[in-house]
C-alpha positions as CSV (number, residue, x, y, z in Angstrom):
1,X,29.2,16.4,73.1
2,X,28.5,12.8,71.9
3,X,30.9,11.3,69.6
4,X,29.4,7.6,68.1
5,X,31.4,4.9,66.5
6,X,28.8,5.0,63.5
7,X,29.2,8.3,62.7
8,X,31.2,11.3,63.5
9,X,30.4,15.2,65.2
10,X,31.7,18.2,63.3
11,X,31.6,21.6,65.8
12,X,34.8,23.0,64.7
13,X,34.6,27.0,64.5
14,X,37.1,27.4,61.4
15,X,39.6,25.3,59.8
16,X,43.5,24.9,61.1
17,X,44.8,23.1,58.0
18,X,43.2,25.3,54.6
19,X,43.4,28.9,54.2
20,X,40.0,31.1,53.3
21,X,38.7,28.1,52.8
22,X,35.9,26.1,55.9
23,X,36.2,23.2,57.1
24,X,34.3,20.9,59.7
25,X,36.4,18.9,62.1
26,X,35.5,17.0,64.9
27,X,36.0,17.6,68.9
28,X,36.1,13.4,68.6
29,X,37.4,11.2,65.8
30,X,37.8,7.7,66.0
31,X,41.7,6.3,63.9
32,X,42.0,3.1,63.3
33,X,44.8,1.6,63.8
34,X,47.7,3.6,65.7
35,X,51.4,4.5,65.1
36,X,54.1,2.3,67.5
37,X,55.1,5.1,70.0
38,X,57.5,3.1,71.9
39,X,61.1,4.8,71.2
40,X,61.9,8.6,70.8
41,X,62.0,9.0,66.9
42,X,61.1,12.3,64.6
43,X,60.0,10.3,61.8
44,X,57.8,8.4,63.9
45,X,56.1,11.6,65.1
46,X,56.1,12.7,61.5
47,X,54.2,9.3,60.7
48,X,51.5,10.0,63.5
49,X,50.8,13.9,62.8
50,X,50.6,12.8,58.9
51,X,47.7,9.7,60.2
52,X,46.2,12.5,61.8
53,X,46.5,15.6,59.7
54,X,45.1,12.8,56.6
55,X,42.1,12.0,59.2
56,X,41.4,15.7,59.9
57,X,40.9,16.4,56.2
58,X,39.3,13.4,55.0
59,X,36.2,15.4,55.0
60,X,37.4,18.0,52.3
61,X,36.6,16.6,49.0
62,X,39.0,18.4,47.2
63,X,42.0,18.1,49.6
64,X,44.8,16.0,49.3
65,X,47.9,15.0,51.7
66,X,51.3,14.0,50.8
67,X,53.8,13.4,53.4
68,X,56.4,12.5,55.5
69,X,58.9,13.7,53.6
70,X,57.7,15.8,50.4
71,X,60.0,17.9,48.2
72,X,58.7,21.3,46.7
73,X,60.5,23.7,44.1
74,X,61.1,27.0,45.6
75,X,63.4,30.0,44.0
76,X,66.6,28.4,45.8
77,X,66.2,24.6,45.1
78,X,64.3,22.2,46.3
79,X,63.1,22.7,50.0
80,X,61.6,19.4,52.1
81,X,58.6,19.8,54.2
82,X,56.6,17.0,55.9
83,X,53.5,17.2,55.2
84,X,52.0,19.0,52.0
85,X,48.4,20.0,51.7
86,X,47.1,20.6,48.4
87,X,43.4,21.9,47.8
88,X,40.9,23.6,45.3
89,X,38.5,26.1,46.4
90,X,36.4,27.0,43.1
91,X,39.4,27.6,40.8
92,X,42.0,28.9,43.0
93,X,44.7,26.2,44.2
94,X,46.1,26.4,47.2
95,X,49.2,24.7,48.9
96,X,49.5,24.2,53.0
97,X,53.0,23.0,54.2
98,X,53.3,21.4,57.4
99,X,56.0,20.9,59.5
100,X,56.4,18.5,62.7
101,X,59.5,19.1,64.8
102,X,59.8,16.4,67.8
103,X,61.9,18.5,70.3
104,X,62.0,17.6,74.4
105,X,61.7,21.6,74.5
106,X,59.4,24.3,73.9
107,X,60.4,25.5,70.1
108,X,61.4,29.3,69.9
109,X,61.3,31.8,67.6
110,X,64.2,30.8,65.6
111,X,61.4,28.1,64.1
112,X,59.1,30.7,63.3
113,X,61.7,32.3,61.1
114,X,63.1,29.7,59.3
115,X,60.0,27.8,58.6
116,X,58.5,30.8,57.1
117,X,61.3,31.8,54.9
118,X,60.8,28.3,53.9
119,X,56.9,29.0,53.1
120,X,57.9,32.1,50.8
121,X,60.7,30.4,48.9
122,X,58.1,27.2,47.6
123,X,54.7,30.1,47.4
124,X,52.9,27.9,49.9
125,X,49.5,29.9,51.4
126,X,49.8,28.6,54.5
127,X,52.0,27.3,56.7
128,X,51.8,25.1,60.3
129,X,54.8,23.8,63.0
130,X,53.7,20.9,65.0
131,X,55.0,20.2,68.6
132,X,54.4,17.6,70.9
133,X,55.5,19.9,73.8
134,X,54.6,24.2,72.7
135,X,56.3,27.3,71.3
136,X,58.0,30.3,73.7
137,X,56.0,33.3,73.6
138,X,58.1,35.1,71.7
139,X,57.6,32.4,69.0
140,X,53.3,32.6,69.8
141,X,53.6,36.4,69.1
142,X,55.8,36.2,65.6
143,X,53.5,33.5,64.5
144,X,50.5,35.1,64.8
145,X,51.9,38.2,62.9
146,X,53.0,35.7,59.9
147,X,50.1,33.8,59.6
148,X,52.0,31.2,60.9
149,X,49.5,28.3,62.7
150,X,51.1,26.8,65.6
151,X,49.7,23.3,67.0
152,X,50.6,20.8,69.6
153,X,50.2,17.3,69.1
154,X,49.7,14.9,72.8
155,X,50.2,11.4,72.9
156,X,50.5,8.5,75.3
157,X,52.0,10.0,78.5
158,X,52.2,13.2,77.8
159,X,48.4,13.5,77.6
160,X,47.6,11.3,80.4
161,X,49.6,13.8,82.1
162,X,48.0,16.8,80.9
163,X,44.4,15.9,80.3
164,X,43.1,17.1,83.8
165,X,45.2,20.6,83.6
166,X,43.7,21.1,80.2
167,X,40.0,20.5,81.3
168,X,39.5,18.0,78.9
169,X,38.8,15.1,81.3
170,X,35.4,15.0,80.0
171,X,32.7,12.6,81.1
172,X,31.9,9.5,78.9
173,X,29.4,6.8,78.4
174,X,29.8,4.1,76.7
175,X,26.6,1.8,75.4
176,X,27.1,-1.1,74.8
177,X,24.4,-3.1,72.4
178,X,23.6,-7.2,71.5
179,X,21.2,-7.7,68.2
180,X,20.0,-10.5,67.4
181,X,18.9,-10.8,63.6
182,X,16.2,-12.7,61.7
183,X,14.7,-12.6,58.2
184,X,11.4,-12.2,57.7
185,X,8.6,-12.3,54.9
186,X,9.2,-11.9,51.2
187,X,9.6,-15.4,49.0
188,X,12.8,-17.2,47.7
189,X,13.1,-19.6,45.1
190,X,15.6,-22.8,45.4
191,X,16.4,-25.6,42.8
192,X,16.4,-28.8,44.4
193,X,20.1,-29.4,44.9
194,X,20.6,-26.0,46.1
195,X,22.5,-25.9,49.8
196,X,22.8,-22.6,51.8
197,X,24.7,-22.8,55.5
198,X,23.7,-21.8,58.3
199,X,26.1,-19.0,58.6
200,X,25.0,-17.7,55.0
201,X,21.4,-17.0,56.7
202,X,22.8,-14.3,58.8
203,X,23.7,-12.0,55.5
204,X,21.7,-10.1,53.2
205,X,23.4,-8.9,49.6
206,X,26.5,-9.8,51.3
207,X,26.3,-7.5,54.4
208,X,25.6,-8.9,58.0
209,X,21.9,-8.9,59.4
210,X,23.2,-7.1,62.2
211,X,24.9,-4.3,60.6
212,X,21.6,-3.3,59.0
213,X,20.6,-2.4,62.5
214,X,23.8,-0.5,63.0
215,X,21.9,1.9,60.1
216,X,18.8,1.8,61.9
217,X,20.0,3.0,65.2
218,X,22.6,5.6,64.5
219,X,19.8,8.0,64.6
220,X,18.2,6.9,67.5
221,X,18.9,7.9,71.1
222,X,20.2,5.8,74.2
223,X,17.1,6.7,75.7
224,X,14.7,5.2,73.0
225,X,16.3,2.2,73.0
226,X,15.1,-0.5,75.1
227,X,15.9,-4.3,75.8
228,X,13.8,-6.7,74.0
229,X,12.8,-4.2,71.6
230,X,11.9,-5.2,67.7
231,X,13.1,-3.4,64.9
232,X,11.8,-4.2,61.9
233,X,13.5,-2.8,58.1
234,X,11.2,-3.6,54.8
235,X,13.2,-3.7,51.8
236,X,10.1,-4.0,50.1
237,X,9.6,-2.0,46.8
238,X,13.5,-1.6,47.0
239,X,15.0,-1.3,43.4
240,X,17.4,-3.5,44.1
241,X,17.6,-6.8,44.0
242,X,18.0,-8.4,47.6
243,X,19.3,-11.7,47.5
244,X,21.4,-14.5,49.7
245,X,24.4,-16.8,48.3
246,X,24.4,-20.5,48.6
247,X,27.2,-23.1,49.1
248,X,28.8,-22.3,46.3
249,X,28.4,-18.4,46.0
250,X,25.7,-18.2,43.4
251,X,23.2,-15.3,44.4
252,X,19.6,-16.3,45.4
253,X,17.1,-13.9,44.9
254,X,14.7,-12.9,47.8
255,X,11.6,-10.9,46.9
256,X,11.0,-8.2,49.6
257,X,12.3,-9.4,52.6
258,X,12.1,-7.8,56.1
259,X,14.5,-8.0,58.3
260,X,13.7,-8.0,62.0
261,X,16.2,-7.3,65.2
262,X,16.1,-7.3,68.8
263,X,17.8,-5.4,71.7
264,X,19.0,-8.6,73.6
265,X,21.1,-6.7,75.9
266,X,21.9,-2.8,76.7
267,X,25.0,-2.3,79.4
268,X,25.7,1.1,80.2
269,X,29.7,2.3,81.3
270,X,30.2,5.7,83.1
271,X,33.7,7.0,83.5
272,X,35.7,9.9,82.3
273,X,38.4,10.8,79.4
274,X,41.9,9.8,81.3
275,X,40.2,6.3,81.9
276,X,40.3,5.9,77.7
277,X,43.7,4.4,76.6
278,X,45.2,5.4,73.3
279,X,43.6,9.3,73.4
280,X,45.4,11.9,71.1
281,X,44.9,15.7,71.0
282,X,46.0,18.5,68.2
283,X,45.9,21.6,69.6
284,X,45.7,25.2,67.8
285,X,47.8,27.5,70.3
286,X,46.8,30.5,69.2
287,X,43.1,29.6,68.2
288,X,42.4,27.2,71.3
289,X,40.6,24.6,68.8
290,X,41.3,21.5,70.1
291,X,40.8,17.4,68.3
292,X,40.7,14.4,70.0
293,X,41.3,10.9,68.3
294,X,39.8,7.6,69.5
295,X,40.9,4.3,68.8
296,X,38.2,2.3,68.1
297,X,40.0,-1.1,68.9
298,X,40.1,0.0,72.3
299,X,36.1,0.1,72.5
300,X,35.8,-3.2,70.7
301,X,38.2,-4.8,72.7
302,X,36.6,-3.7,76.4
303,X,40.0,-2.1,78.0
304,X,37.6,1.1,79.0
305,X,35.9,-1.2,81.3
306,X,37.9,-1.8,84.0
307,X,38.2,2.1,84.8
308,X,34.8,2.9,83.9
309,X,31.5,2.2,86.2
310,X,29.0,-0.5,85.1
311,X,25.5,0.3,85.1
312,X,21.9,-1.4,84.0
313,X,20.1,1.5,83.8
314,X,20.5,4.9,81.9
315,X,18.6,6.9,84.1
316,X,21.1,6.1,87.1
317,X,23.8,7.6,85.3
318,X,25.1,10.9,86.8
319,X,22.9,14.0,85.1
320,X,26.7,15.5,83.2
321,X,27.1,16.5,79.4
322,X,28.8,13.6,77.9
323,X,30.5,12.4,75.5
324,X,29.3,9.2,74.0
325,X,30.5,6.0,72.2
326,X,28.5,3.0,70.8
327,X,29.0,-0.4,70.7
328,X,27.2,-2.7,68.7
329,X,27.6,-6.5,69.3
330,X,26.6,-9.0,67.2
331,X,24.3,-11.6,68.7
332,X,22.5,-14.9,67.2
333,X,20.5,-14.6,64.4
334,X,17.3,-16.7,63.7
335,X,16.8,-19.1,61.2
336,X,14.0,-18.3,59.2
337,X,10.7,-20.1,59.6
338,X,10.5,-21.9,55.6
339,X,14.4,-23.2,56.2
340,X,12.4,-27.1,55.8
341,X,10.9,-26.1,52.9
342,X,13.7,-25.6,50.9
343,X,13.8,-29.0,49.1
344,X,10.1,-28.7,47.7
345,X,11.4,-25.6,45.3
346,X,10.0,-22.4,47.1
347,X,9.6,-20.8,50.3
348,X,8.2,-17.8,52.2
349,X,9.4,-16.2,54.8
């Protein structure tokens, strides 16, 4: 397993939110930002299952969520559900309604049956209850005759608690990467009283130097990647037109530039799952599918460190099938070598 910070694994067997309809979905995501979980309060587990469910389906082009709190026409009024999926497959619509029921007990069947009664009465194709603790057997077996999908959703505590007795306490490594950035070659053109910053020599068309790198590597392994190693991106021939912004945001033109990074520093952490703060899991019961979420402000911010093992070298990492994150780090960036030659008109990089 390897889950990246840059880009996203999809392994998921069917889909547990869209009928007759597939769906990728990822063992990891990464959510940012995260729902206050401090006090006991429904509608705040209704806020985190709709931040998830929305994150779950954000690779469906033609699904949409609505929730909490949405009301539906059905043959008896109008019946409130809390989360509404609504999506297109060719020319068929079709309506998933979600429910998320925040009890301090296993639900029972008397859920199943009034949820789906609920389901018939708006037309919905598919239904699914949401937990944070599990269904009675009983409630397992009638769902899976209705078409009924039942998921739990772990947070906080209750996963810390559970993660070993689940087997998810996976293995993780996290790498963590310093570039440093520098343009190079092409020509740009200044008028005389033209002023860039120094900071405004670290971008390119707006974007940081370093974040071009971020491109660069995604598709590149840990063990390719080595310290003091040059990477070098032409933009030459581009169509577009590459360009800086002075002092007072007017766009310079470059004519195909380069850009050229280095690996100033690789450091290498080794721990496991429970040593990650801020995990979620949404569990299919009867499928066994399960999704983790990530906060990436947690990575950013280092708190994996202190439970996790450092190391300077990949290779002395335990041999285990791992799940990975990387973090890139911004270092210095070079000024480029023409910077003097800016008050004569023209300069090459």
């Amino acid at each position: 397993m390897r889950a990246v910070l840059a880009a996203l694994v999809y392994v998921r067997r069917r889909s547990i939110l869209c009928p007759k309809q597939t769906m990728k979905s990822p063992i990891f995501k990464f959510v940012k930002g995260t729902t206050n979980l401090m006090k006991n309060d429904g509608k705040i587990f209704e806020r985190l299952c709709s931040e998830l469910i929305t994150i779950m389906s954000s690779s469906e082009k033609y699904t949409s969520v609505e929730g909490p709190r949405v009301l539906l026409s059905g043959h008896d009024g109008e019946r409130e559900f809390d989360i509404v999926l609504r999506s297109k497959v060719s020319s068929i619509n079709l309506l998933t309604v979600i429910e998320c029921r925040d009890h301090q007990s296993k639900l029972d069947v008397t859920h199943i049956d009034g949820f789906h009664s609920k389901m018939q009465d708006v037309g919905a194709n598919k239904g699914i209850i949401i937990s944070p603790i599990g269904f009675t057997s009983t409630a397992v077996s009638k769902a899976k005759r209705l078409g009924v999908t039942l998921l739990t959703c772990l947070h906080g505590e209750r996963f810390s608690d559970s993660v070993v007795d689940m087997g998810l306490d996976v293995p993780f490594i996290v790498t963590e990467l310093v570039l440093n950035a520098a343009l190079s070659g092409g020509t740009i053109e200044f008028k005389k009283e033209t002023i860039v910053s120094d900071e405004q020599w670290g971008y390119l068309n707006g974007k940081p130097l370093y974040q071009y790198a971020l491109e660069a590597l995604s598709d590149i392994s840990d063990t390719d990647i080595e310290v003091n190693q040059e990477i070098v991106i032409q933009l030459r021939g581009s169509l577009s037109k590459d360009w800086i912004l002075d002092d007072s945001n007017n766009r310079i033109p470059i004519a195909d530039p380069d850009i050229i990074f280095e690996v100033s520093k690789i450091q290498y952490y080794f721990g496991y799952l429970s040593g990650i703060e801020d995990v979620k899991i949404m569990s299919d019961i009867i499928s066994g599918e399960r999704t983790l979420f990530l906060n990436p402000l947690e990575f950013f911010s280092g708190t994996y460190q202190s439970k996790f093992t450092k190391y300077n070298i990949l290779s002395e990492i335990p041999e285990v099938n791992a799940a990975r994150a990387r973090i890139y780090k911004p270092g210095g960036f070079d000024f480029p070598d023409f910077i003097h030659k800016i008050k004569n008109g023209e300069g090459s990089l």
